[in-house]
VEXRO-448378 format. One line per 4 residues: number of its first residue (from 0); their letters; for each residue x, y, z of C-alpha. Coordinates in Angstrom, 2 decimals, always signed. Layout:
BEGIN
NUM> A> X,Y,Z | ...
//
This chain:
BEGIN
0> XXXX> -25.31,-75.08,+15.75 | -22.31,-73.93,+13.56 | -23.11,-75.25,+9.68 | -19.56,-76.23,+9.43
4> XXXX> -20.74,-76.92,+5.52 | -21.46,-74.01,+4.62 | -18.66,-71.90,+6.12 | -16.49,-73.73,+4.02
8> XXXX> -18.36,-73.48,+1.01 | -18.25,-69.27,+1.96 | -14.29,-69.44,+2.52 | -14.20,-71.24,-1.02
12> XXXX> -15.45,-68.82,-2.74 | -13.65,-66.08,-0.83 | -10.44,-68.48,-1.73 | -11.20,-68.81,-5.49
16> XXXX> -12.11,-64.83,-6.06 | -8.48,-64.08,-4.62 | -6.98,-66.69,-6.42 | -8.41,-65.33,-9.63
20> XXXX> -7.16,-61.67,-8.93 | -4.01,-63.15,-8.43 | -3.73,-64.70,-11.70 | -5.01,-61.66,-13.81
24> XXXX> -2.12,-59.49,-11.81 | +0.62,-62.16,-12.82 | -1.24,-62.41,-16.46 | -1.06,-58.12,-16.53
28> XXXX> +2.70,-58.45,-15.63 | +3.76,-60.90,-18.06 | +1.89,-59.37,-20.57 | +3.70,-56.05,-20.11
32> XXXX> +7.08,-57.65,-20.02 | +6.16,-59.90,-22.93 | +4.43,-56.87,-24.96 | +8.16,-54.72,-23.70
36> XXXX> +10.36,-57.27,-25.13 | +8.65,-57.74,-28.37 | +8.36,-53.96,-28.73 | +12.50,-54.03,-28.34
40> XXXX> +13.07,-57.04,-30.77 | +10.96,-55.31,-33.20 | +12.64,-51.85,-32.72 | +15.92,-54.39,-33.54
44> XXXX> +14.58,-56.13,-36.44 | +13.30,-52.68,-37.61 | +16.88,-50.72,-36.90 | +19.00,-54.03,-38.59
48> XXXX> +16.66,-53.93,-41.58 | +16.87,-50.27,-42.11 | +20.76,-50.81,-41.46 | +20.68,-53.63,-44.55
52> XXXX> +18.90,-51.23,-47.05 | +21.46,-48.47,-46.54 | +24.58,-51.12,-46.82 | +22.80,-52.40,-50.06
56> XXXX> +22.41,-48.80,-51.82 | +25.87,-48.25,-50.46 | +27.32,-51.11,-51.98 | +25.93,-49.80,-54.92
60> XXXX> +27.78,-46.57,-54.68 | +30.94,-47.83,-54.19 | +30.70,-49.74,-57.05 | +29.29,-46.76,-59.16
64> XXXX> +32.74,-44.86,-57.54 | +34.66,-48.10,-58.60 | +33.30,-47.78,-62.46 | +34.23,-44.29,-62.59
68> XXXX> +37.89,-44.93,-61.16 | +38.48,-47.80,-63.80 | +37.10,-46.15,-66.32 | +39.45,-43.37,-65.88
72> XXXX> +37.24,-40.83,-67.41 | +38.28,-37.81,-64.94 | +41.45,-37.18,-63.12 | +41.97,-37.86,-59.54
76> XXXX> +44.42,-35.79,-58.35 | +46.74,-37.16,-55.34 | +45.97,-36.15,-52.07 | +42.49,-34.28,-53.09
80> XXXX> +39.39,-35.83,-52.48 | +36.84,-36.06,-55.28 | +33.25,-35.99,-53.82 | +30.30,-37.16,-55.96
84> XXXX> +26.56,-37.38,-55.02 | +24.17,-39.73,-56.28 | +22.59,-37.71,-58.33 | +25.64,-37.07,-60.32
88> XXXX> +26.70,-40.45,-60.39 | +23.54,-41.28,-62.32 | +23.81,-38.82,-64.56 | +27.09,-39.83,-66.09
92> XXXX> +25.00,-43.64,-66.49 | +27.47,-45.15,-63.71 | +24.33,-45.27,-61.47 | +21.11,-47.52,-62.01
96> XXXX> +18.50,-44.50,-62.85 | +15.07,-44.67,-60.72 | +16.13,-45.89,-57.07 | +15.49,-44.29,-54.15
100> XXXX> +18.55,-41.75,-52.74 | +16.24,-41.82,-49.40 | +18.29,-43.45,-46.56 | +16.12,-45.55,-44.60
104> XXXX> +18.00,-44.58,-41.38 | +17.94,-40.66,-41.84 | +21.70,-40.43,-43.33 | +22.76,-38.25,-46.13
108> XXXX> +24.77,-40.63,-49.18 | +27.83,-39.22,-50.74 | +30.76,-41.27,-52.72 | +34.25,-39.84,-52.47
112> XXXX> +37.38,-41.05,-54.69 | +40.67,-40.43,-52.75 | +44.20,-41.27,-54.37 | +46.75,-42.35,-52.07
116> XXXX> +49.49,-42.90,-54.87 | +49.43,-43.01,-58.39 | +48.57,-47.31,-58.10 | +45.85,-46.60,-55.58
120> XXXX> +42.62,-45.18,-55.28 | +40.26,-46.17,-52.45 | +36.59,-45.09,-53.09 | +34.45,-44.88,-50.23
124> XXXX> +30.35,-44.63,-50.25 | +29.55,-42.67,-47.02 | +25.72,-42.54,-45.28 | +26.96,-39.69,-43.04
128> XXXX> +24.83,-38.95,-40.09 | +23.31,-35.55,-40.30 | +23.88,-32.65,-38.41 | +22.24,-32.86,-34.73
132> XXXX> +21.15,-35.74,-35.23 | +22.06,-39.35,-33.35 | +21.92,-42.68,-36.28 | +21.62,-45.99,-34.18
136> XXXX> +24.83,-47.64,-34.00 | +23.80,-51.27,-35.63 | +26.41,-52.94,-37.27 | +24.85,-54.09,-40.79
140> XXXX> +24.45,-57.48,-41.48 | +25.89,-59.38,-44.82 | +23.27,-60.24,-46.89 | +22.85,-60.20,-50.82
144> XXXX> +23.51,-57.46,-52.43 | +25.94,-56.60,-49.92 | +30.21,-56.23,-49.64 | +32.19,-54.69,-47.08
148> XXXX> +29.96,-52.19,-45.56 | +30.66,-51.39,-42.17 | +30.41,-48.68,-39.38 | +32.88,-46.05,-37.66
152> XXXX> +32.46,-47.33,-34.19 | +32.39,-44.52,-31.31 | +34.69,-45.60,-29.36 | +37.29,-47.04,-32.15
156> XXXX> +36.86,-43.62,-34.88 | +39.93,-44.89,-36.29 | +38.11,-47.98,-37.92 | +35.32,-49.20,-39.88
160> XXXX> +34.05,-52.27,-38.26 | +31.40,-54.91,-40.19 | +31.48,-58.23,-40.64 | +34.59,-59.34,-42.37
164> XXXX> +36.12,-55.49,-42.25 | +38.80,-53.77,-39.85 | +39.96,-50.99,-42.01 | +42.37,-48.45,-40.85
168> XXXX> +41.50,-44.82,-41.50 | +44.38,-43.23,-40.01 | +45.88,-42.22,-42.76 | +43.44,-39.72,-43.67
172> XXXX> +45.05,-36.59,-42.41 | +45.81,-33.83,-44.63 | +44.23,-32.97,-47.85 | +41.92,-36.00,-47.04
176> XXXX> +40.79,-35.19,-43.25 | +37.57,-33.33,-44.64 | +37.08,-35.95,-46.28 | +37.28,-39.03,-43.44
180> XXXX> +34.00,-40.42,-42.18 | +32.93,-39.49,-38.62 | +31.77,-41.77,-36.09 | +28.55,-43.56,-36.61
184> XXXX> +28.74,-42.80,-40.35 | +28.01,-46.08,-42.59 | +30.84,-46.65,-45.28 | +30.67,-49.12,-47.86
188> XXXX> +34.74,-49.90,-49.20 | +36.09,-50.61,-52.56 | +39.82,-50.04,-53.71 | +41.37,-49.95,-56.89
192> XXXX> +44.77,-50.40,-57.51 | +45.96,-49.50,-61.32 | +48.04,-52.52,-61.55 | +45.50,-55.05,-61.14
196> XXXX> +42.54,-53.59,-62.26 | +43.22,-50.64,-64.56 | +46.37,-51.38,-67.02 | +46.12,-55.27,-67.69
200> XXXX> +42.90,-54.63,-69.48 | +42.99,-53.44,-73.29 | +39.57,-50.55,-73.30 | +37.63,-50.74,-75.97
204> XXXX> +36.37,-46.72,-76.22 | +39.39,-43.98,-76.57 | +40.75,-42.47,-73.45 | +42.08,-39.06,-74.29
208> XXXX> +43.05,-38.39,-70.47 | +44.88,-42.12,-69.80 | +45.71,-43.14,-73.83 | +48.07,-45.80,-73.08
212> XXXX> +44.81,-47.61,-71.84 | +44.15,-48.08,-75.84 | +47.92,-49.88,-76.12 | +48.90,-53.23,-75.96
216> XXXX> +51.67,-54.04,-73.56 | +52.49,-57.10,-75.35 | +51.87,-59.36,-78.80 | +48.29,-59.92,-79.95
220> XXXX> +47.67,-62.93,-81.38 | +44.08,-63.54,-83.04 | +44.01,-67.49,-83.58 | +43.00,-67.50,-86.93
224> XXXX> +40.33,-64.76,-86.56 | +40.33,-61.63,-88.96 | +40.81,-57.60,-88.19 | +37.62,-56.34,-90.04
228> XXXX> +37.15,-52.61,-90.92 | +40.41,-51.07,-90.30 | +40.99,-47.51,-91.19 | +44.54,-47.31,-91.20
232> XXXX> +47.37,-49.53,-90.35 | +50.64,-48.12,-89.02 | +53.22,-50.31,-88.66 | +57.29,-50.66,-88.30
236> XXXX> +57.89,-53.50,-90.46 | +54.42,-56.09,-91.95 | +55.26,-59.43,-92.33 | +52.87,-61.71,-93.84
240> XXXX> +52.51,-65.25,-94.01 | +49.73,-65.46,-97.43 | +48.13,-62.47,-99.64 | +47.57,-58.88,-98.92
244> XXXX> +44.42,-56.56,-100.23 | +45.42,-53.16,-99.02 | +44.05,-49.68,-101.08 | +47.36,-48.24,-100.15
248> XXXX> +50.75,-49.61,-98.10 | +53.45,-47.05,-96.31 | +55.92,-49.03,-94.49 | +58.89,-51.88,-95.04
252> XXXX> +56.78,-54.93,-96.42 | +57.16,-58.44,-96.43 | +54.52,-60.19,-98.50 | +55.09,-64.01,-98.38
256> XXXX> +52.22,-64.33,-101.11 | +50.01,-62.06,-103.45 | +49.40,-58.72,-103.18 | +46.58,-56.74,-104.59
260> XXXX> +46.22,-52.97,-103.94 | +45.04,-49.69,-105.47 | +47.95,-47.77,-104.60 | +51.17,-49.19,-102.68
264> XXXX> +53.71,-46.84,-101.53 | +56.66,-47.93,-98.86 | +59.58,-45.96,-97.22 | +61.51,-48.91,-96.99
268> XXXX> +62.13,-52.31,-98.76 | +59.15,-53.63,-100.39 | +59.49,-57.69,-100.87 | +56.84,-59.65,-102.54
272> XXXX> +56.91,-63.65,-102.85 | +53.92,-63.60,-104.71 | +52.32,-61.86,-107.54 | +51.53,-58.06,-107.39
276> XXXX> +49.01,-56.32,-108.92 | +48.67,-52.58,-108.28 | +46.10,-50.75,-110.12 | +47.43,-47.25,-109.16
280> XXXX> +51.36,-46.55,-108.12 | +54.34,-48.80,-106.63 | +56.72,-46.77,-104.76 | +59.40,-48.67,-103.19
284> XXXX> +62.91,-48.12,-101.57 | +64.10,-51.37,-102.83 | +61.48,-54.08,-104.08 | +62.42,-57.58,-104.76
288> XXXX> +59.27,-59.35,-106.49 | +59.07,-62.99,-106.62 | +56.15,-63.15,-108.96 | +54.68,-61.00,-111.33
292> XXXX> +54.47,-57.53,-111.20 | +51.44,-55.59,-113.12 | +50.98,-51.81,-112.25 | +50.15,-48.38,-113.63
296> XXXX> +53.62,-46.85,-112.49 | +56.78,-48.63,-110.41 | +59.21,-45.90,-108.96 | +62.04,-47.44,-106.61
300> XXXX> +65.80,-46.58,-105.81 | +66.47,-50.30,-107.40 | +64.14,-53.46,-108.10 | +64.43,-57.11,-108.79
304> XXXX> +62.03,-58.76,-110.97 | +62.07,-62.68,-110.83 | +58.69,-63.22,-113.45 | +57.35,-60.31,-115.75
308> XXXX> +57.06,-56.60,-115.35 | +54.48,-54.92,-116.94 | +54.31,-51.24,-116.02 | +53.27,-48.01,-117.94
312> XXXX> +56.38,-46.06,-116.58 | +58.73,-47.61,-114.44 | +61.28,-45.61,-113.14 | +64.65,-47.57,-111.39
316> XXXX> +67.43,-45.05,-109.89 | +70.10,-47.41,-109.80 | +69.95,-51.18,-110.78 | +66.59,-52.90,-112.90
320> XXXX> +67.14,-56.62,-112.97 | +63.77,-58.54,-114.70 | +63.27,-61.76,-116.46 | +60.70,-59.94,-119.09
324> XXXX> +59.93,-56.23,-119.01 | +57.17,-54.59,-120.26 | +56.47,-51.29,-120.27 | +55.68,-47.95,-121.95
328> XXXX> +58.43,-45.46,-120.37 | +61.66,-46.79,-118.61 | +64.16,-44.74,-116.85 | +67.21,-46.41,-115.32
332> XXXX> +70.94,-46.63,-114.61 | +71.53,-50.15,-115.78 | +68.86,-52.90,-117.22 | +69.97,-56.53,-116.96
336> XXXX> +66.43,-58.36,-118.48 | +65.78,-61.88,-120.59 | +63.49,-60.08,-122.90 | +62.64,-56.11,-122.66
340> XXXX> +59.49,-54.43,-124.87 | +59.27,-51.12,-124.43 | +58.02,-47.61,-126.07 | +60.60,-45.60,-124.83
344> XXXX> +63.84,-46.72,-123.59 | +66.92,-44.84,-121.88 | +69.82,-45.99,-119.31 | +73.65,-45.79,-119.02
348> XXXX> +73.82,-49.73,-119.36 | +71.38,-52.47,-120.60 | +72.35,-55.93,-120.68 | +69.73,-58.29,-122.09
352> XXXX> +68.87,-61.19,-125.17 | +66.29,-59.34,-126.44 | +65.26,-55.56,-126.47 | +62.15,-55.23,-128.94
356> XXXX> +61.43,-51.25,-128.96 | +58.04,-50.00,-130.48 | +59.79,-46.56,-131.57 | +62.86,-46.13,-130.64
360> XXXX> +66.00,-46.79,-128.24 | +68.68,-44.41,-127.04 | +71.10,-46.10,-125.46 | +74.92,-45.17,-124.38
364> XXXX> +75.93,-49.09,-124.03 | +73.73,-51.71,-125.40 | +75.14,-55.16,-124.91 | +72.70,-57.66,-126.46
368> XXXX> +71.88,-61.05,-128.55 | +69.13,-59.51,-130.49 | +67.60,-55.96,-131.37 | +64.56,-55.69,-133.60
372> XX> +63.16,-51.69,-133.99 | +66.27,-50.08,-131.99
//
């Protein structure tokens, strides 16, 4: 008699050993596919991060390239192509010392400077792909660190494509065609132009190649705040609103309240509305003097003295006016003074109240209410 039971309980087990073989062949296939795909994503992830690094120490170039540009410390010429390597660019201190020049995707890193015009300079960093060898063509992603870094795309050579960057690089022909980046190069972009980011700003450090960098373009006002340690001052005309401490003075002077120097010597008019004290030698074109006038020696082609002049020699080509003169040695055409003391005396004309003369006066005209010792 057939044991219908126990067939079935054979077939079951024949059923559930090729079901299981079954599921390990489905559980093989999926695992390749699965194991496949996570292989590519992590050849991805690996390519886009290696992609990132470069566009990061590129962005750093072009900024080192940018430094150097503004800084104007070497001349770019027009139309050839100044070519810079890392290495270089750290050694002049534009580039952070102690980083990596490795590129993480097998390119070799150069920074060139191309002027277009005299306003423009456009300073690419370049990872170029090396010879006989093929870079993977990933686009970088922004990130931090990161600005306008993109790639020359195969099939548009023209451009350098990345996120937020179309730039046109047909116009490198010429003297800059060496120069131009070939397709699947990395470029990281940064232009200058000399009228925004060169000549509006006043540089601190002298620029014998560019010195109108060290000019101002326009009045500089200081608020209130002082000019400390100046060497020299050149200057067309100084007007001043309260006193002046100066060792020595060569220009036309206006001095709206005291001045104090060692030595003070003008080419022009010298006008004081203060007092002036000069421990050395005044030497004046003209000098009008609102206040009182103390100094070793006074020389000028003709002076006017509202207070007191005291002066060991004071010498006046043409006309001396003073309210009270004092002085050792004076030498002029005419004298018109309230009260004159002096050692030695001589001019064509003196008109005056009082001349009092320690030795002696010579005098061709002397029109006066009082002499005592002429």
């Amino acid at each position: 008699m057939l044991n219908r039971y126990a067939y079935r309980k054979h077939f079951a087990r024949r059923t559930r050993r090729g079901a299981s073989l079954l599921e390990v062949g489905l559980v093989a296939v999926i695992g390749v596919v699965v194991i496949t795909q996570l292989s590519t994503l992590a050849s991805v992830h690996a390519n886009k991060r290696a992609a990132q690094l470069d566009a990061r120490y590129l962005t750093d170039l072009a900024q080192a390239g940018r430094n150097l540009v503004v800084g104007q410390a070497q001349v770019i010429v027009t139309g050839t192509p100044l070519t810079l390597t890392p290495a270089q660019l750290e050694a002049a201190g534009l580039l952070e010392g102690g980083r990596t020049s490795q590129s993480a995707t097998g390119r070799d890193y150069s920074v060139i400077a191309l002027r277009r015009s005299a306003n423009e300079v456009v300073v690419m960093a370049r990872g170029a792909v090396r010879a006989g060898e093929t870079a993977p063509g990933t686009w970088p992603e922004t990130g931090e660190g990161i600005a306008r870094v993109g790639i020359v795309d195969v099939n548009a050579p023209n451009f350098v494509r990345g996120p937020a960057l179309n730039y046109d690089l047909s116009w490198m022909t010429g003297g800059f065609a060496a120069a131009r980046p070939a397709p699947g190069d990395l470029v990281a972009l940064n232009v200058v132009r000399r009228d925004q980011s060169i000549t509006p700003y006043l540089h601190r450090t002298q620029n014998s190649l560019f010195p109108e960098l060290n000019q101002m373009q326009t009045d500089l006002d200081m608020g209130g705040n002082n000019i400390l340690n100046a060497q020299t001052i050149t200057a067309d005309t100084i007007d001043l609103r309260a006193d002046l401490t100066a060792q020595s003075l060569s220009a036309t002077t206006t001095v709206h309240g005291a001045l104090s120097a060692g030595s003070l010597t003008t080419t022009g008019a010298l006008s004081v509305g203060g007092n002036l004290r000069v421990s050395g030698n005044v030497e004046a074109m003209t000098g009008v003097f609102s206040g009182d006038v103390n100094a070793a020696t006074v020389a000028a082609t003709s002076g006017q003295f509202a207070n007191s002049l005291t002066a060991q020699d004071l010498t006046v080509t043409q006309g001396l006016i003073a309210i009270d003169l004092a002085a050792d040695n004076v030498v002029t055409d005419a004298i018109t003074s309230m009260n004159a003391t002096t050692r030695h005396l001589t001019g064509d004309l003196i008109t005056t109240n009082r001349v009092t003369s320690s030795t002696r006066g010579d005098f061709q005209t002397l029109t006066t209410g009082g002499c005592s010792g002429c």
